[in-house]
N, C-alpha and C positions, 0 to 999 in steps of 0.2 A: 898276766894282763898288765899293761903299762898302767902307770898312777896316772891320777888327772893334774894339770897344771895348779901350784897352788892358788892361783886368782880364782878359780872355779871354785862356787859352793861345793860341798860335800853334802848329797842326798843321802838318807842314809835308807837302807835297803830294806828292798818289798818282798814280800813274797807273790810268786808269780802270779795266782791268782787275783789280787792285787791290781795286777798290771792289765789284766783283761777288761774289756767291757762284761760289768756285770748287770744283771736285773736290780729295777731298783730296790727289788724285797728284800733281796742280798745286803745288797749295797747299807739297808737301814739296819739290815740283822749284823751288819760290821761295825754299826758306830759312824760310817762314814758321812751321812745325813742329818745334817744339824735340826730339829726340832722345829717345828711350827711358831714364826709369829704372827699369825694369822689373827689373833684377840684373843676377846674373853670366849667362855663358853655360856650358852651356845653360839655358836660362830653364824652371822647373818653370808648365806652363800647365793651367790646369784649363777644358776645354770642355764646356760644355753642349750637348744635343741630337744628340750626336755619334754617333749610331747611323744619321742618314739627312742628307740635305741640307747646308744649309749648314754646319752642323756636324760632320758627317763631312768633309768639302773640308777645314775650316778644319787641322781633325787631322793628317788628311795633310800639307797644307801646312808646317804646325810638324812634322813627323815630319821632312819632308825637311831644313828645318833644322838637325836635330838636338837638337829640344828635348825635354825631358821632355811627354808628354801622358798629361793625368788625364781619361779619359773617362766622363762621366755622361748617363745617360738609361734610361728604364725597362725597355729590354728587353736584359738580360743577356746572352743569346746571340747577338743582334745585335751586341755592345758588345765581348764576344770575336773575333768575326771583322773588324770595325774594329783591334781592338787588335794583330791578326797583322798585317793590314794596314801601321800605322803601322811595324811592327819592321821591318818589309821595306823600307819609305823611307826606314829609320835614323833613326828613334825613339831618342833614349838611353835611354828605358823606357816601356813604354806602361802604366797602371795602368786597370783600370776598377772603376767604382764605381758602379751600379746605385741608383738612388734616385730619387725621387718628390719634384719640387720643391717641388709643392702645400705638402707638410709639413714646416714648419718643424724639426720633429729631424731629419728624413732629413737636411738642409742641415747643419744643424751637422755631423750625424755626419762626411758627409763632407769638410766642412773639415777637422774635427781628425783624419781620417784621410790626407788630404792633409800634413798637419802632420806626424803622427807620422813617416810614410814618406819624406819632402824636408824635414822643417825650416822650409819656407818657402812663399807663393805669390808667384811674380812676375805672374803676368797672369791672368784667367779671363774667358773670352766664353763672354758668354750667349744663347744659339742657338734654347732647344726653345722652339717656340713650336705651336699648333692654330688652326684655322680653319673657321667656320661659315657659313654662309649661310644668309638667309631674312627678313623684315620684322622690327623688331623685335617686334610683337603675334602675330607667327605662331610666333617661337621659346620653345620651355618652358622655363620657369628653368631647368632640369638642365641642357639644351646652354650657353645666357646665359651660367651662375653657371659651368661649365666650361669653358668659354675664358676668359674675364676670370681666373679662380683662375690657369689655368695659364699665361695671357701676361701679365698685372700684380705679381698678390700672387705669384705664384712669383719672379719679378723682385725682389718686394721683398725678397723670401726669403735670395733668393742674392746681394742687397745689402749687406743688411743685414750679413752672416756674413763675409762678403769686407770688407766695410768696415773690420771690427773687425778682419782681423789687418791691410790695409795700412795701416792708421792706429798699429796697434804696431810694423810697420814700419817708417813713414816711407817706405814706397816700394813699386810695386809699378802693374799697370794693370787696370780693370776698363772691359771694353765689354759694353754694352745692345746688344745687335739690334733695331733696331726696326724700321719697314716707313714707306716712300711712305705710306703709311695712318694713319702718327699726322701725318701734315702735312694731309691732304686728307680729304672725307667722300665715300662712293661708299655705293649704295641698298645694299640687301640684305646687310651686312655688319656691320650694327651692332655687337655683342659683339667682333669684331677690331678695328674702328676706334676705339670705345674704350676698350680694352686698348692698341693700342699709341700712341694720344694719351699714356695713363696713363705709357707705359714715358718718353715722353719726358719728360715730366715729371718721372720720378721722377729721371732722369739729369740735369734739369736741378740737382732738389734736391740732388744728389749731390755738384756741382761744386761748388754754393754752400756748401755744407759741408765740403767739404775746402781750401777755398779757402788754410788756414794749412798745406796739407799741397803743400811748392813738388814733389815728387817723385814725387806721389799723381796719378794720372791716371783720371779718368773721362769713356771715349768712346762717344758714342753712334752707331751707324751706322741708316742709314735705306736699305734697297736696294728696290729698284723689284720688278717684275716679275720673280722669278725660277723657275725650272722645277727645280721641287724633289717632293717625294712629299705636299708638304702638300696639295697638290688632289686628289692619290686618297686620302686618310682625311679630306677635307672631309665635313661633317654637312651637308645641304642640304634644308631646309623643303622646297620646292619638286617634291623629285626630279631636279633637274640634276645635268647633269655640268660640271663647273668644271676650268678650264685657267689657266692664265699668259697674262694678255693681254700682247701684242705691243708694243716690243719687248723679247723678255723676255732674261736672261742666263742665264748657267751658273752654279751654286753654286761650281763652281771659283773662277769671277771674283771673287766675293763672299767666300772664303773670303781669298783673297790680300790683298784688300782691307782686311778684318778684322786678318791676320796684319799689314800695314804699318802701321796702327793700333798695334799693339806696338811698333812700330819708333821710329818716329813720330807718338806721342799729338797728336790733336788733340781738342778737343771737342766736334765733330760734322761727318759727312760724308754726302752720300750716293753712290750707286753709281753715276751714270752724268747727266749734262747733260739727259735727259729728265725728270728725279724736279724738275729746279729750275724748267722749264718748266710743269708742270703745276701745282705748287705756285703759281707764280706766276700761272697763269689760275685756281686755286682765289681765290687771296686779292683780286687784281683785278677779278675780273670773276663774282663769286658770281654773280649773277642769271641769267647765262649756263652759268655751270658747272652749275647746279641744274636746268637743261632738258637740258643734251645728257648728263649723267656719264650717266644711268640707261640709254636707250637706245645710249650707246657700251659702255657699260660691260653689257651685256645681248649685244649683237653682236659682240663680242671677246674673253670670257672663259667666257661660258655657253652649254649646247644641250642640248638634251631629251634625256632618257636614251635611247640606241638608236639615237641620229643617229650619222652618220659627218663628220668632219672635210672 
């Protein structure tokens, strides 16, 4: 092999695992994952979407820890029985706070209420996310313009808000949920796919902007296929019923995942060695991915309303 010019750094050499995209469980079991500055313990965490799925798992999770958890999402008395929940796991305190992403005051509010009550925020993932189905010319703005609102601009919402105290901080972690979805395109899902293109994105602008903040952590998670309640309050042009195509996980897994994200900030992971696979036939082999996703993607997540499994 020819030498390199001497102007050119000398890297000095990986081994090839290394060079791959790996999990982030890996990734922290190599040392490559610098350590949590999140705070003190226990860490005050403020979660979103935390009344079902991922977001409820992620709760629990930190309850069991010990951590303070702020719970947000729109239905209040779902958010109360969560919050019993988390005391039972030994929660240091569980708070909830009821608010409406969409709107930029509801966010503020409950940051400075967050504020008022801890003083501080060390971490906050962001969970609530909705889901529609149908061509993009078959979906009516209202559904369109309400998913993007509630999985983008709600994101940038609770960015923005979060930003500005770990930036007065100097410390602190924010994670994006985002989906297999902002990596890849699949038919009849347009308004989710991109909303969560957008989320990475905005995660990406995130890092690049804190870039002077060494303690300021913005992670972004991408989970695959997971069996959450988002497919029974999916909106579907069509009239189908929509599932988790295979193989899909438990929001527990994913909550865990989320929670070592705290532990161990990296700046982007996903959930499981299939999300890098598919990724990788999306990017390599488009011409092909753009003939089989629809009919795979039609035969392992959808079925006429009435059918049985």
């Amino acid at each position: 092999m020819p030498s390199l010019p001497s102007f050119l750094p000398r890297l000095p050499r990986l081994p090839l695992p290394l060079l791959l995209p790996a999990p982030a469980a890996v990734a922290r079991a190599a040392g490559l994952l610098r350590r949590s500055d999140a705070g003190p313990h226990p860490r005050v965490v403020v979660v979103t979407g935390a009344s079902s799925g991922i977001g409820r798992a992620t709760a629990l999770e930190l309850s069991r820890r010990g951590d303070h958890v702020v719970l947000v999402a729109r239905r209040e008395e779902v958010l109360d029985e969560v919050a019993e929940v988390c005391r039972d796991e030994g929660a240091a305190s569980a708070l909830v706070l009821p608010a409406d992403l969409d709107v930029d005051e509801d966010v503020a509010a409950l940051v400075d209420l967050v504020l008022e009550r801890h003083g501080r925020v060390d971490a906050l993932v962001h969970s609530a996310g909705v889901v529609a189905y149908g061509r993009a010319e078959e979906l009516d703005a209202e559904t369109f313009d309400a998913v993007v609102r509630t999985n983008l601009l709600a994101s940038a919402n609770v960015a923005r808000h979060t930003m500005r105290v770990l930036r007065r901080q100097e410390r602190g972690v924010l994670v994006l949920v985002g989906s297999l979805l902002g990596h890849v395109a699949v038919p009849d899902m347009t308004p989710y796919v991109v909303s969560k293109w957008g989320v990475r994105a905005l995660a990406r602008q995130l890092q690049i902007e804190s870039s002077d903040l060494p303690h300021v952590h913005v992670c972004h998670v991408s989970p695959g296929s997971v069996d959450t309640p988002i497919y029974d309050s999916a909106l579907d042009s069509a009239g189908m019923v929509n599932r988790p195509p295979p193989p899909s996980i438990s929001p527990e897994r994913v909550g865990r995942q989320l929670v070592a994200c705290l532990d161990a900030p990296g700046p982007r992971a996903q959930t499981g060695l299939t999300n890098y696979a598919l990724v990788a036939a999306f990017t390599l082999a488009p011409a092909v991915w753009d003939r089989a996703i629809g009919p795979a993607f039609d035969l392992l997540s959808r079925r006429p309303a009435g059918t049985q499994d």
